[in-house]
C-alpha positions in Angstrom: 140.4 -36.1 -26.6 140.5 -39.5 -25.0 140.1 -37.4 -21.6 137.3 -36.0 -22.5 135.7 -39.2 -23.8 136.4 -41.5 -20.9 135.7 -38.3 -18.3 131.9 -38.8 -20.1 131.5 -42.8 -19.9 132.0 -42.4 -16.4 129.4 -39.6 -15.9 126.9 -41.8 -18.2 127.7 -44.9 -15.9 126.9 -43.2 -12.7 123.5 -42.3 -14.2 122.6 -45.3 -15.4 123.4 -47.3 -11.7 121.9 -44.3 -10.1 118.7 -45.1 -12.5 118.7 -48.5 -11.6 119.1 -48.4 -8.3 115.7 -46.1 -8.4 113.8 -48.6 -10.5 114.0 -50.9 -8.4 113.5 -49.5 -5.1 110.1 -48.3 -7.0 109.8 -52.3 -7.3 110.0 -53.1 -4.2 107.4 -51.0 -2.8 104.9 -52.1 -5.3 102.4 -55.1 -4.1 100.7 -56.9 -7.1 96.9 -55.6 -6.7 93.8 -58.1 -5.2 91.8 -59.7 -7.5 88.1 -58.4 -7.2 85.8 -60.9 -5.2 83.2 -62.7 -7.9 79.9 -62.5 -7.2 78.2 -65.5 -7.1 74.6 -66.9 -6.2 74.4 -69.5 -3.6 71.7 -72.1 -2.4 72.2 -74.9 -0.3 71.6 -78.7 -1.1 68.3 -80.1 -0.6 68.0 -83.6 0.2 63.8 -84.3 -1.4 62.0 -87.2 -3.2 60.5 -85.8 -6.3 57.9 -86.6 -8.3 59.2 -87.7 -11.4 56.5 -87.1 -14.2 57.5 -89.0 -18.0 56.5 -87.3 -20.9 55.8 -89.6 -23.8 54.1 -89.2 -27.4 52.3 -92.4 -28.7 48.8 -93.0 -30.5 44.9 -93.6 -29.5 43.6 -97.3 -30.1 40.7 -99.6 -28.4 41.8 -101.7 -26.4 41.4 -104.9 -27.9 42.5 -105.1 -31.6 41.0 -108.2 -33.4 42.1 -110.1 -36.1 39.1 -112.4 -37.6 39.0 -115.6 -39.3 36.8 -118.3 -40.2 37.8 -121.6 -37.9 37.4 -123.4 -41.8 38.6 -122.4 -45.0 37.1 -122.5 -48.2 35.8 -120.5 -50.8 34.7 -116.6 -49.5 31.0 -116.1 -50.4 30.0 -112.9 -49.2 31.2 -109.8 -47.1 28.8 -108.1 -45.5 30.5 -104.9 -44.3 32.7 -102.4 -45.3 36.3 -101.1 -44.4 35.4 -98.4 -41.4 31.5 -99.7 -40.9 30.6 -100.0 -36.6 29.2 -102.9 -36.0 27.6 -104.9 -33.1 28.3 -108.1 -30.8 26.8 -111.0 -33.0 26.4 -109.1 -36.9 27.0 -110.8 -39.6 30.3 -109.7 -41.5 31.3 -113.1 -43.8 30.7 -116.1 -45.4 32.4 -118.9 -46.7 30.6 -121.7 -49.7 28.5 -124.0 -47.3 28.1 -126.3 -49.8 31.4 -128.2 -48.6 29.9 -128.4 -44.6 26.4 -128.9 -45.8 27.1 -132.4 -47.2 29.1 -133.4 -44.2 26.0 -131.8 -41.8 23.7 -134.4 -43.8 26.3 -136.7 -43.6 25.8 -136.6 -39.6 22.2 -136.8 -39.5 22.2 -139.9 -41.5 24.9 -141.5 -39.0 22.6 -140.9 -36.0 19.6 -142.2 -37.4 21.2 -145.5 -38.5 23.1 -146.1 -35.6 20.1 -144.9 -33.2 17.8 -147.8 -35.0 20.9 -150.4 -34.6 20.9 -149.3 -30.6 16.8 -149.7 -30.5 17.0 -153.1 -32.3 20.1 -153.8 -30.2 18.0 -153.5 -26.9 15.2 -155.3 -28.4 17.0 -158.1 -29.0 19.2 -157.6 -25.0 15.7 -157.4 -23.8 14.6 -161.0 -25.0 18.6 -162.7 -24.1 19.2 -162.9 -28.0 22.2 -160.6 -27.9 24.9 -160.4 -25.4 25.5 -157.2 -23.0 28.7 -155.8 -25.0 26.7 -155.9 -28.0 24.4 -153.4 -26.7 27.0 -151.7 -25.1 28.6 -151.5 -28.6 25.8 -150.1 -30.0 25.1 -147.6 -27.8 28.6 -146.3 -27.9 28.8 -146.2 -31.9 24.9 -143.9 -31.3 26.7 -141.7 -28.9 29.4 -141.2 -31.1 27.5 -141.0 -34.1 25.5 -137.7 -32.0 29.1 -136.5 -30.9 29.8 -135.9 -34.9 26.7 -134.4 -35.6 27.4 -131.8 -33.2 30.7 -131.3 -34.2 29.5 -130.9 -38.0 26.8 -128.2 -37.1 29.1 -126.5 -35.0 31.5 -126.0 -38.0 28.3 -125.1 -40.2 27.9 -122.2 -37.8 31.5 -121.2 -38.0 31.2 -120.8 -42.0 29.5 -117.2 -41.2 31.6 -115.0 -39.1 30.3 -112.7 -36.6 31.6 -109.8 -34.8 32.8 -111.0 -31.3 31.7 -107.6 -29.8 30.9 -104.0 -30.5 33.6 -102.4 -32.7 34.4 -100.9 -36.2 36.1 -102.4 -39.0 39.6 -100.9 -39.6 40.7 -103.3 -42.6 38.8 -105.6 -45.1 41.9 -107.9 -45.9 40.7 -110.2 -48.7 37.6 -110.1 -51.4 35.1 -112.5 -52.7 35.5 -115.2 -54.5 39.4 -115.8 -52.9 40.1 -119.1 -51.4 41.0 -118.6 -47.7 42.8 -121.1 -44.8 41.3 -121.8 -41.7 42.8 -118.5 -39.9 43.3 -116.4 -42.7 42.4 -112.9 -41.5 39.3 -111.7 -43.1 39.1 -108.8 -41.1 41.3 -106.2 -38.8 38.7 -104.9 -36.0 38.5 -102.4 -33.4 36.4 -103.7 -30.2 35.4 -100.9 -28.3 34.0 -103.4 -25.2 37.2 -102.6 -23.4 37.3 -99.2 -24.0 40.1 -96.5 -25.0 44.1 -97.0 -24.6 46.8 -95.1 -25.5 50.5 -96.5 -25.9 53.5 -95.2 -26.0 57.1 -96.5 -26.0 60.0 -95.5 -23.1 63.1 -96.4 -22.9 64.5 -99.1 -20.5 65.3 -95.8 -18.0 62.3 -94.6 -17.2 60.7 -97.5 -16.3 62.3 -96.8 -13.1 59.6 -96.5 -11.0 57.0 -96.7 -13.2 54.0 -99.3 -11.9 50.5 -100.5 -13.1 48.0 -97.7 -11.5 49.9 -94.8 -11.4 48.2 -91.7 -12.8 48.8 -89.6 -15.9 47.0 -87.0 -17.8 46.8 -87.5 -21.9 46.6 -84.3 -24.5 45.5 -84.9 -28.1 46.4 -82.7 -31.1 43.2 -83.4 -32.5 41.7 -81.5 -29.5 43.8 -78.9 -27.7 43.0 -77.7 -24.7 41.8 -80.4 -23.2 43.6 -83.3 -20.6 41.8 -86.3 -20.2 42.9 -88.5 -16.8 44.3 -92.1 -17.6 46.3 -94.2 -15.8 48.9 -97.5 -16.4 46.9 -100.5 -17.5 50.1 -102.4 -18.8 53.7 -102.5 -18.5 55.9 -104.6 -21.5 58.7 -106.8 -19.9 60.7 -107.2 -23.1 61.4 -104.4 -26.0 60.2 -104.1 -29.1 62.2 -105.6 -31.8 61.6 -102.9 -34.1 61.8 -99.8 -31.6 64.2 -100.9 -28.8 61.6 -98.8 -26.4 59.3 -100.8 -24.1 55.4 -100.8 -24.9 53.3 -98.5 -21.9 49.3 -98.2 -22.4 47.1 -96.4 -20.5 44.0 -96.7 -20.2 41.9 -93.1 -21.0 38.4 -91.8 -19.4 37.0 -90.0 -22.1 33.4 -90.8 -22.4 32.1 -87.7 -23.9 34.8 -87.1 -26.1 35.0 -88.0 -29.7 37.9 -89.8 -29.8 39.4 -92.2 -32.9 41.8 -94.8 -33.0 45.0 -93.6 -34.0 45.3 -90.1 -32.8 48.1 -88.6 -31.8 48.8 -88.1 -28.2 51.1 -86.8 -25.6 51.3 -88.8 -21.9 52.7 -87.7 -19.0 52.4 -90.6 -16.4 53.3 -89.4 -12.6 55.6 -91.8 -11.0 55.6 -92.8 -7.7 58.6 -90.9 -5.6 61.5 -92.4 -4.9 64.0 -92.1 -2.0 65.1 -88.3 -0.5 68.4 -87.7 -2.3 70.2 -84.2 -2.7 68.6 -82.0 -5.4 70.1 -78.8 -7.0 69.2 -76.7 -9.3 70.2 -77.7 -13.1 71.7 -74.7 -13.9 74.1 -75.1 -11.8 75.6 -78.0 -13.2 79.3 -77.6 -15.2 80.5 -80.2 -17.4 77.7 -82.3 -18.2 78.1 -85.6 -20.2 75.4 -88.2 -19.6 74.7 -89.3 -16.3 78.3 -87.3 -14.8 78.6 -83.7 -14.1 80.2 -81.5 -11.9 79.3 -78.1 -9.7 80.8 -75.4 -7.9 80.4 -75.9 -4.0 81.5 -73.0 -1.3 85.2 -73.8 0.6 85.6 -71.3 3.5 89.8 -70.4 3.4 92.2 -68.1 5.4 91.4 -65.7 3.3 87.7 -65.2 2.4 85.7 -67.9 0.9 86.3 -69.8 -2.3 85.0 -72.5 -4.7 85.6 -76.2 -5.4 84.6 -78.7 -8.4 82.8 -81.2 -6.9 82.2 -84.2 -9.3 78.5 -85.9 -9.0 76.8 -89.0 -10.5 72.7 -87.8 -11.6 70.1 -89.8 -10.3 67.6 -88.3 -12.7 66.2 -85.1 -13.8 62.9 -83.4 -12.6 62.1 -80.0 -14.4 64.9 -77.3 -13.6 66.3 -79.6 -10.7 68.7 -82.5 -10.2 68.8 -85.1 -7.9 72.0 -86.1 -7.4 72.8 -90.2 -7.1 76.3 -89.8 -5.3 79.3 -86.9 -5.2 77.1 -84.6 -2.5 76.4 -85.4 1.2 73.4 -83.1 1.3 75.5 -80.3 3.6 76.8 -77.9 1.0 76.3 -75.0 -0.1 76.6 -74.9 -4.2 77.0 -72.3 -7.1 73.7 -71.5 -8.7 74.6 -68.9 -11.0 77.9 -67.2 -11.8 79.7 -71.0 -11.7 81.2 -69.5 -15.1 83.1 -66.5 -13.5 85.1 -68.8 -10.9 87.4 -71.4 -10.9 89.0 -72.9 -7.8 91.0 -71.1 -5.6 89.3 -67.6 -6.8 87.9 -65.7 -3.9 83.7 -65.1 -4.5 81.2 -63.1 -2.9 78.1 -64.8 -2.5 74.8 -62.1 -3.6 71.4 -62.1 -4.5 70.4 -63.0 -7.8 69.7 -59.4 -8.9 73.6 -58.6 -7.6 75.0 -61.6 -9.6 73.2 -60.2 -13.1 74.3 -56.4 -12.5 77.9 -57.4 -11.7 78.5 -60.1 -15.0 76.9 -57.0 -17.2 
């Protein structure tokens, strides 16, 4: 019995070595199997200055917005117009109680009549040696002064009606009849329309990279689609606004046969001057965006076929679909434009035609 059973671990021993042994001579003459080449789309670096176009929403307004006062207070008489009335150079809008700058208009008169008879009798008497020279000198300067006054009195008589300073509407009656007002209190927001339309809209400190008084733009309306009216940069603000953080661009807009109203919305693109060639690449091909960084796939020719490398870049700025590229590319390469997320470095690609790259990622 014990015979038999060691006679049959021997014979199961021998198998098992013999098994072994065949396992891994099958091993040996196995060779893991080649990865499949990725097809990938691939266009070289351009090295271009682009036209950098900024798009912008903002509102229609005149150009000059007024805010009118009366150079005197006192006691509002009358307003003539209406919130939202046109109204021309030189109308009549408001009045203030003249009795106040009536009284010191007489006031005046009565000053240069008395002291024009004191200079008459004055040079009477120089004439005949009676007075001395600085008396008449005295009295001519008190009749010059006396004239001075008088003109300064009907000068603020005429300032007790305002008037409008140019052709405009009236966006804003700001006070009523019968209030006491300042000298400055606004009576009146206005619209002058001598300097024609503007729009304005706010960018940030960024794109006023190469932005400059002059340069061109086109402006859309909602109010009136389909049609693109030419402007161009009239002024540039040097500080932000305090409210908004953005900086204040207006434009001004040819639209002479269009019915345009203040405060409209519109939509500006302005076309900045280029700048310097730098690389460009298409933005799809960029990996691992985050602000201004990013990174792309760029061709690396190896023993064994051609592969990929990350290359890390710095954007200059964005221009449609493309890139151009601050630093990180020497303009030389020859980058990923699509299939950049079927690689990785050190994988073996096979660069395609666009049609190839979609039919083999399916």
């Amino acid at each position: 019995m014990n015979t038999q059973r060691a006679s049959f671990m021997v014979t199961a021993l021998i198998a098992l070595a013999t098994g072994a042994t065949g396992c891994a001579d099958a091993r040996a003459d196995s060779k893991p199997a080649a990865l499949p080449l990725v097809a990938v789309r691939v266009v070289p670096v351009e090295r271009l200055a682009l036209e950098r176009p900024l798009r912008a929403t903002g509102r229609l307004g005149q150009k000059h917005s007024l805010s009118l006062s009366f150079k005197n207070g006192g006691t509002l008489r009358a307003l003539l117009v209406q919130e939202g009335a046109m109204v021309k150079k030189g109308e009549r809008l408001a009045i203030v109680d003249p009795t106040e700058i009536a009284a010191q208009v007489a006031q005046a008169r009565a000053s240069v009549e008395k002291a024009d008879r004191d200079q008459a009798r004055i040079d009477r008497l120089h004439a005949t040696a009676v007075v001395a020279q600085s008396d008449t000198d005295n009295a001519h300067t008190a009749s010059d002064i006396a004239h001075a006054t008088l003109a300064a009195a009907l000068y603020n008589q005429a300032a007790s009606v305002l008037v409008a300073p140019e052709d405009g509407r009236i966006d804003k009656r700001l006070v009523e009849v019968g209030e006491q007002v300042g000298p400055g209190s606004p009576i009146y927001a206005m619209s002058g329309s001598a300097a024609g339309l503007v729009a304005r809209v706010g960018v940030v400190d960024r794109d006023l990279i190469g932005l400059s008084l002059g340069d061109p733009a086109h402006v859309e309306l909602d109010a009136l689609p389909g049609r693109v009216f030419p402007a161009s940069v009239s002024e540039i603000a040097h500080v932000p606004s305090l409210t908004s953080g953005t900086y204040e661009v207006e434009l001004r807009v040819s639209a002479a046969d269009a019915p345009l109203v203040a405060g409209m919305t519109t939509k500006v693109e302005i076309i900045r001057k280029v700048g310097p060639a730098l690389p460009v690449v298409p933005l799809a091909s960029l990996i691992d965006a985050d602000g201004s960084h990013a990174a792309l796939y760029a061709l690396a020719p190896t023993t064994g076929g051609l592969t990929v490398q990350k290359v890390p870049i710095e954007i200059a700025y964005f221009a449609g679909d493309r890139v151009a590229v601050q630093s990180g590319l020497s303009g030389s390469e020859q980058i990923l434009s699509e299939g950049a997320s079927f690689v990785e470095p050190g994988r073996l690609v096979k660069p395609v035609e666009a049609t190839e790259v979609a039919d083999a990622h399916r």
